[in-house]
C-alpha positions, 0 to 999 in steps of 0.5 A: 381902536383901544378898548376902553379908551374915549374914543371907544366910549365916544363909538358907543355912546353914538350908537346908543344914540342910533339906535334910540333915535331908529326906535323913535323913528317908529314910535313917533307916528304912533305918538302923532295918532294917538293926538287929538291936538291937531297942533301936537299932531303936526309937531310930532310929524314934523319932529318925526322928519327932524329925527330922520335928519338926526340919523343921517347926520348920525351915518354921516358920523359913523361913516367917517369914523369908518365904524358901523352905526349897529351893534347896541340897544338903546336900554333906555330909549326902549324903556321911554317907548314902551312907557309912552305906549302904556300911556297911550293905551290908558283911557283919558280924555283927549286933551288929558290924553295930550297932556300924558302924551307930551309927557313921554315926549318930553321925557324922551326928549330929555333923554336925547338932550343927554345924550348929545350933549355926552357925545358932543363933549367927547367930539370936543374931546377927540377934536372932531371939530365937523361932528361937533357941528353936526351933533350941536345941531341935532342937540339945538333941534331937541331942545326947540322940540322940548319947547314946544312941547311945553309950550303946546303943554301950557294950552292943552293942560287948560283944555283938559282942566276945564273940560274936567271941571265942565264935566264935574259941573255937569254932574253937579247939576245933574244931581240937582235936577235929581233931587240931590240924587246921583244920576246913577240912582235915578233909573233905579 
């Protein structure tokens, strides 16, 4: 293969793409854990089977191009799970926990939303018409995982409000019944 050329670029860009795709692979389950929304819970378990699907259809590429899937770190999808990890290390509520955590899904969904759609582009390019069929269907899975995201995003970011204005309300009274006191004065 000539150095430099589309086609080379085309190697590469699917082997990023493979390997962002076995980083997720280990970073989903982590993701469907740290959940308390046993609906965002199941979504990720059931986006964790569609992501082994993507890396099959990935081989089943490389295979035909003769060319092994290895060979490059995916920079970006590291970054987008060490960020996702940081967040699920932070000490929020479970429904605001939910909410930060479909945020980093959604950033990494984005990312493989790009991704394929480069790759599709240059499949369509070299006239590899059965790659094509095989990436616009991963690319099509992504975007679906994307709204639902956003759609499990609308209910869980109401949750997390009203339990924080709950709690604020909560603390307000409790300062009433202390005598406009703060709770933390009273023991005091």
């Amino acid at each position: 293969m000539q150095k430099g050329s589309i086609r080379q670029l085309y190697v590469d860009e699917l082997r990023d793409l493979y390997n962002a795709e076995t980083q997720l692979v280990k970073a989903l389950p982590k993701m469907a854990k740290a959940s308390s929304n046993a609906e965002l819970r199941q979504g990720f378990e059931e986006h964790l089977r569609q992501t082994s699907e993507h890396v099959s259809r990935l081989e089943q590429i490389f295979e035909a191009l003769d060319e092994k899937p290895t060979g490059k770190k995916c920079l970006g999808m590291d970054g987008l799970v060490k960020e996702a990890a940081e967040t699920m290390r932070e000490n929020y509520e479970d429904a605001a926990m939910d909410a930060a955590i479909i945020g980093a899904a959604q950033r990494v969904e984005h990312y493989e939303i790009a991704g394929y759609g480069t790759v599709r582009t240059l499949a369509q390019l070299l006239g590899e018409t059965g790659h094509v069929t095989l990436l616009e269907q991963t690319l099509e899975e992504e975007k679906q995982t994307d709204q639902k995201l956003t759609n499990l995003s609308e209910n869980i970011n109401r949750q997390a409000t009203a339990a924080e204005n709950t709690n604020e309300d909560e603390q307000a009274e409790q300062s009433k019944a202390n005598g406009g006191k703060g709770a933390s004065t009273q023991a005091a």
